[in-house]
C-alpha positions in Angstrom: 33.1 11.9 9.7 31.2 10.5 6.9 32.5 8.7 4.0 31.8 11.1 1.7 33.8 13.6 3.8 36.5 11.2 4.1 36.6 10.9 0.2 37.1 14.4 -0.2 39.8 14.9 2.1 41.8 12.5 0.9 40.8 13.7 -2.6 42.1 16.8 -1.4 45.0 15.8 -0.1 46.0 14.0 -2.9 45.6 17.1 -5.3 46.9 19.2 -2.2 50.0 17.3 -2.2 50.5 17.0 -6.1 50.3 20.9 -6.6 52.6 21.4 -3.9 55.2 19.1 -5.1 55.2 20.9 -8.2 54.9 24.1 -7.2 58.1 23.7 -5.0 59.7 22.3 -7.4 58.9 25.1 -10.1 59.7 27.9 -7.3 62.2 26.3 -5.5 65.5 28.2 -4.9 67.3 25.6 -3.7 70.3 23.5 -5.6 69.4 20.3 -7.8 70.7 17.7 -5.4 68.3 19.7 -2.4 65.1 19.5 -5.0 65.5 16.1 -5.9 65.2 15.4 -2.0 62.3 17.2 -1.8 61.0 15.9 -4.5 61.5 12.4 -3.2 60.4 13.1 0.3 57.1 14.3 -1.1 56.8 11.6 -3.5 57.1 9.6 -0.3 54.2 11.5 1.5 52.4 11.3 -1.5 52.6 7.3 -1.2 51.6 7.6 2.1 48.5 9.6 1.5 47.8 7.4 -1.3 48.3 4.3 0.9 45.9 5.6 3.9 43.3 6.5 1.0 43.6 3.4 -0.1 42.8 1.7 3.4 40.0 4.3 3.9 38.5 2.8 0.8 39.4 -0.8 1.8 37.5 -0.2 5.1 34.2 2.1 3.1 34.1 -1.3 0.8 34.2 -3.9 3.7 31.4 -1.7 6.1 29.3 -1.9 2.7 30.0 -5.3 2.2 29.1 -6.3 5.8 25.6 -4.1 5.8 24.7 -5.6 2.3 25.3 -9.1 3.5 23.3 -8.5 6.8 20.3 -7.0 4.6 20.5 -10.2 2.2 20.6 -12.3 5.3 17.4 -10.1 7.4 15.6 -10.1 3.8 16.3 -14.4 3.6 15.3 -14.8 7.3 11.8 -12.7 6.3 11.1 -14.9 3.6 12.1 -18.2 5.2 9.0 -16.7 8.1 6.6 -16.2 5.2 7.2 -19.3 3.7 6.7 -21.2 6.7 4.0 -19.5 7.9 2.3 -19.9 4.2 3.1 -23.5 4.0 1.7 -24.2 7.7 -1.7 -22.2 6.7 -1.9 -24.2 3.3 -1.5 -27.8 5.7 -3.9 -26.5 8.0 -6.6 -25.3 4.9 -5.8 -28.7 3.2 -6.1 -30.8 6.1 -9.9 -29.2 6.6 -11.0 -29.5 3.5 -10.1 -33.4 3.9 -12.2 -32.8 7.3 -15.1 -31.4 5.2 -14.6 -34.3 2.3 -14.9 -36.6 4.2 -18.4 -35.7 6.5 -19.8 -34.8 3.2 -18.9 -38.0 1.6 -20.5 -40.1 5.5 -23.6 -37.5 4.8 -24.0 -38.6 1.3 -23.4 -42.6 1.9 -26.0 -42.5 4.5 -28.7 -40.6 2.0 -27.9 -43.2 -0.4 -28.7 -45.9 2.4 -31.9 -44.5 3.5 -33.2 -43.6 -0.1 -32.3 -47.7 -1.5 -34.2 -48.4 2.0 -37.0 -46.3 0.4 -37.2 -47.8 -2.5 -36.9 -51.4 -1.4 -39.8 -50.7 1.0 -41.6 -49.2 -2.2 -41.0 -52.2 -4.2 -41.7 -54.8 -1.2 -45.3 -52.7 -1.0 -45.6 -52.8 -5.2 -44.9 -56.6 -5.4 -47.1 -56.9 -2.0 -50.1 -54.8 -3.9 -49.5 -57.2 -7.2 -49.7 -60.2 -5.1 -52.6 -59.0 -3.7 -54.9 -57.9 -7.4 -53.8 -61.7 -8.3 
């Protein structure tokens, strides 16, 4: 039974036993002492119903509560994953880049070495070709 069904039955149980009451009391034949225990024997019923609806609704509130906190829980658990997952590609991308920086930066010192090679070589031939007009 669904809890929608539930809620009506009790809803019409409730009604159900209200219009009863006061229909047996409005069209009851009996003497006053005999209608005031009927009227307190339904008014005891009607606790009753209103008692189990109560715990119907207790129990509808806490199976809501418990799937809401197992979605909040399922939804956290995916997001922890992604975050992770992010933070371990963002490490891996970073620590590459470093990787890269730092061939590029060995690449570049040795051009520098080999063109102040050059141009000490050019100079040394210069000052050689100077010494040699004099």
């Amino acid at each position: 039974m669904s809890n929608q069904e539930k809620n009506n039955f009790w809803k019409g149980m409730f009604f159900g036993s209200l219009a009863g009451g006061v229909l047996g009391v409005l069209l009851a034949p009996q003497s006053g002492k005999e209608t005031r225990k009927i009227i307190q024997d339904k008014g005891l019923e009607f606790q009753e119903n209103i008692k189990e609806y109560g715990e119907d609704i207790m129990d509808t509130v806490s199976d809501h509560k418990e799937y809401v906190q197992n979605k909040i829980e399922k939804s956290a658990d995916k997001i922890k994953e992604k975050v992770e997952g992010t933070k371990t590609k963002a490490y891996e991308k970073w620590e590459d880049i470093k990787e890269k920086a730092a061939a590029a930066q060995d690449t570049i010192e040795e051009e520098i070495e080999e063109i102040e090679e050059e141009i000490k070589e050019e100079i040394q031939e210069d000052k050689e070709e100077i010494e040699e007009e004099e």
